[in-house]
C-alpha positions, 0 to 999 in steps of 0.5 A: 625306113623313110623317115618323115617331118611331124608334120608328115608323119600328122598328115600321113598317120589319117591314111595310114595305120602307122607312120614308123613300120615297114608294114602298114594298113591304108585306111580312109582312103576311096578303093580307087585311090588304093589302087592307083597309088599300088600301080605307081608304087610298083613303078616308083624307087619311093616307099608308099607313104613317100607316093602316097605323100609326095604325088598325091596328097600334095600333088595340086593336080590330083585334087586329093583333099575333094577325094577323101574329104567325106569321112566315113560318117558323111552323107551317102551324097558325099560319099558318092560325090567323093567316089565320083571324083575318085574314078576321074582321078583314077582314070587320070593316074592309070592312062599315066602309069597303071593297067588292069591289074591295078582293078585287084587292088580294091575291091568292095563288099555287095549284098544281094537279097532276094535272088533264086537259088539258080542265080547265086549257084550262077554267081558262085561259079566264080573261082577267083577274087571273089569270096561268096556266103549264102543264107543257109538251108541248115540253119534258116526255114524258108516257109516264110511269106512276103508281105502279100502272103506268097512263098519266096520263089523267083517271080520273074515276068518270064515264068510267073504268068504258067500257073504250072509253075505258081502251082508246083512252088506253092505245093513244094512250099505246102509240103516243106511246111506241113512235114516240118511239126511231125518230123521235129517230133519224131526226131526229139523221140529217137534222139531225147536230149541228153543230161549234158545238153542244154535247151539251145544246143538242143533245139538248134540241132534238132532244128538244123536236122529237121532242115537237112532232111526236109530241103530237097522239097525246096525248089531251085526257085527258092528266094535266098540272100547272098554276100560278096566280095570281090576285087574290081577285076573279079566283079567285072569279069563276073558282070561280064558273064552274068550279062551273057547268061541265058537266065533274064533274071541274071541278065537283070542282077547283073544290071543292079548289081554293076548299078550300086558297084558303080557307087564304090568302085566305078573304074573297076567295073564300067568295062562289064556292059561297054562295047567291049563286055558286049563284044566278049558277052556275044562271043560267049554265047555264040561259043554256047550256041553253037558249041551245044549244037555241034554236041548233039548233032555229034552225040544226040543225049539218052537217059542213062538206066543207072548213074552211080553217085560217084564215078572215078573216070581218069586218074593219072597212072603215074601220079607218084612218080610225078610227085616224087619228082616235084618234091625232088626238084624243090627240095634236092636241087635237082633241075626238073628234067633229072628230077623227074628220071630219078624218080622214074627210076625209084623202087616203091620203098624209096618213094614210100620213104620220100613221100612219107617224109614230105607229108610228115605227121599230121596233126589235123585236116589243115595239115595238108601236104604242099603243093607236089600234091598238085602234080596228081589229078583226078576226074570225078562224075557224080550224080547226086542231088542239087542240095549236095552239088550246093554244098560241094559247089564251094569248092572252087579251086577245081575244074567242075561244069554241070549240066541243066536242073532237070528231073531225068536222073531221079531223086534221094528220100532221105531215111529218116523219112521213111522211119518217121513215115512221112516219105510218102507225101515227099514223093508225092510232091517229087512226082507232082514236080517232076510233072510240071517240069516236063510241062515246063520243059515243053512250054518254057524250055530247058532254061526256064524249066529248071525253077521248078526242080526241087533240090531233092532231084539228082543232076550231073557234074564233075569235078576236075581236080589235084590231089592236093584238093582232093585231100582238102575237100574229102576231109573237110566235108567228110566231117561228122557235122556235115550233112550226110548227102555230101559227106557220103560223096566225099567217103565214095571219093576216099575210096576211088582214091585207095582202090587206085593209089592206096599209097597216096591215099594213106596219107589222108588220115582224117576221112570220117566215115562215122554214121552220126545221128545227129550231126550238129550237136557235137558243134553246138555243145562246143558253142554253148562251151564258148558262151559259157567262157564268154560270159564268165 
């Protein structure tokens, strides 16, 4: 341990969340500071607080007291002076000793409001260093109104002036509403709430119910709000690919968003829209345009007659064996290239045996087996709503692409309309829109057409993934709170699994295929039970 003056320990105890441990938090410190001081940390024999001390505090050169002087409770100007100051610093310590990677040292939290379900699912493609939330269609109605008494949907100048468009929002929306009274209702009849339940754990699943079932009248145009946050190189990569979008309203949040990224993490993100995001935005879209062309002058698309809702298209043959031979080479000190002949070479019982050994006994869904389970891989097709691939999207330690919203592939009703009586303005409301999206189609292009395409329309996508995943995404989403689109999904993927490795599959032990009525109430009884000690 470095052991530091009082007068050290003084000045470093303002950035650090302890003086006198080998592990340590930086707090007060600008995101670009954190990062330039890991970068030279990596290339220094000094510890932290020693760089942090020595070669910045009071390093005359670096103007350290300018950079952090506005505390936390400064003025918005002052933090932003600071951070201006921040990113010549930074840019100062990187041209001497950093490079790229220093950007996933620091990282910032954004807020973006009032964008298209289009957008985030664009924004939610990332997969690394980037950690999104989303303004829920289960817990949230989205009938309300802005201040001029319109629906929230997206506005752009691109699409608001086809009155097609303004016409089959504001009927979606119509519809979504007037359905809203009459299903609660009959809802509270099939399910009267019972002795045990409270009024609030009651209403909130009730609520939650209404909102699962009535959300594929929702359009892709619908308003949401989004959370992020990410690390620098992780939002600049994102810019990235949001100014190459074909969507303008992409196009446009890229620009805002980098605009207030600016404010927190300068350095990380000026890269994006310079001469060199341009040059890598071009490329992307000219990969895109070209790519897209060469498919179909190769194979022109026709509509399918029928798309299951989920298809297993490859799996590996020899996926035991591979894993066997991962496990073996980790855990027996086997060289990989024997590891992977012996267990070429083992009879089933012995696999069984060894496989067996390694999942051991579970206790839970979070006891997922290690990563030899990465050595299988599976491809999915599914064909299933927009509301379920919103919910599946999250996953994103996967390979998945989809193809454009549109309305060629049908739409789900769910059930419980129908017993209520009520599907038939949902369908109606389907039809209407399938209507205006052809119109869309011809006047505005596929693009564009896709705002007008409800979530209760199907889209096709796949998922490319490992077993591994596979086991967290089945159980986690096949739980009986889930919403019973996506967890339909998950059971069907449970099941292509068994019919072409039940041995495998034997170990995912926590597949509920449970049909639950209503399906948050087992969690907000457990809420209520929280409150309750809370309060005590």
């Amino acid at each position: 341990m470095d052991e530091f003056t009082q007068e050290q320990k003084a000045i470093l105890a303002r950035f650090c969340t302890n003086v006198d441990k080998p592990t340590f938090g930086l707090v007060n410190l600008p995101q670009v500071v954190c990062g330039a001081l890991f970068s030279r940390y990596s290339r220094s024999t000094k510890s932290a607080r020693r760089v942090l001390l020595e070669e910045f505090i009071q390093n005359p050169e670096m103007k350290f007291e300018e950079i952090v002087g506005a505390s936390p409770s400064s003025s918005a100007s002052s933090q932003l002076v600071a951070t201006q100051k921040a990113e010549a610093f930074y840019d100062r310590v990187l041209v001497g000793y950093g490079d790229d990677s220093v950007a996933e040292l620091g990282g910032a939290h954004l807020a973006c409001e009032e964008v298209s379900n289009l957008a985030t699912k664009f924004i939610q493609d990332a997969r690394i260093g980037l950690s999104p939330l989303e303004k829920s269609t289960r817990y949230v109605y989205f009938h309300q109104k802005d201040k001029d008494g319109n629906y929230r949907y997206y506005r752009g100048a691109e699409i608001a002036d086809s009155a097609e468009y303004i016409r089959i929002c504001d009927l979606l929306f119509d519809t979504y509403v007037k359905l809203q009274e009459p299903l609660a209702a009959y809802l509270k009849k099939k399910y009267p709430k019972a002795a045990d339940v409270t009024d609030r754990a009651y209403d909130s699943t009730i609520k939650a119910k209404v909102c699962d079932l009535l959300r594929g009248l929702l359009p892709a145009s619908t308003l949401t709000n989004t959370g992020l946050f990410g690390n620098g190189r992780a939002f600049e990569y994102l810019l990235t690919r949001m100014y190459s979008s074909d969507l303008p309203e992409v196009n446009n949040l890229a620009g805002e968003m980098q605009g207030e990224l600016a404010k927190a993490i300068p350095s990380f993100v000026k890269r994006a829209n310079d001469k060199h995001g341009q040059a890598t935005q071009n490329y992307w879209k000219e990969c895109r345009k070209n790519s897209a062309a060469t498919a179909k002058s190769i194979s022109p698309s026709a509509p399918a007659s029928s798309v299951p809702e989920v298809e297993l298209i490859e799996f590996d043959s020899a996926a035991e064996q591979k894993i066997c031979a991962a496990i073996l080479f980790s855990a027996g000190g086997l060289d990989y290239a024997n590891a992977k002949k012996q267990a070429d070479k083992m009879d089933d019982a012995s696999r069984l045996s060894l496989l067996s050994s390694y999942v051991g006994e579970r206790g839970n869904r979070r006891h997922k087996p290690g990563r030899a389970f990465e050595h299988a891989h599976y491809t999915f097709a599914i064909c299933g709503n927009f509301g379920q691939f919103r919910d599946l999207h999250r996953h994103r330690m996967l390979t998945q692409e989809r193809q454009l919203l549109s309305c060629n592939w049908g739409y789900d009703v769910p059930q419980e309309l129908k017993d209520a009586g009520l599907a038939q303005e949902f369908e109606n409301a389907m039809k209407e829109a399938k209507t205006a999206y052809n119109h869309l189609l011809t006047a505005r292009g596929p693009i564009l057409a896709q705002y007008s395409v409800p979530m209760a329309y199907r889209l096709r996508w796949y998922f490319h993934l490992t077993l591994r995943e596979a086991f967290h995404l089945i159980e986690l989403r096949s739980m009986p709170q889930g919403h019973e689109d996506y967890r339909r999904v998950a059971v069907e993927m449970a099941d292509e699994l068994a019919r072409v490795h039940p041995r495998l599959a034997s170990f995912m032990k926590f597949v509920n295929r449970e049909n639950v009525g209503l399906e948050r109430l087992e969690s907000e009884k457990k809420i209520d039970e929280k409150l309750k000690r809370f309060h005590q």
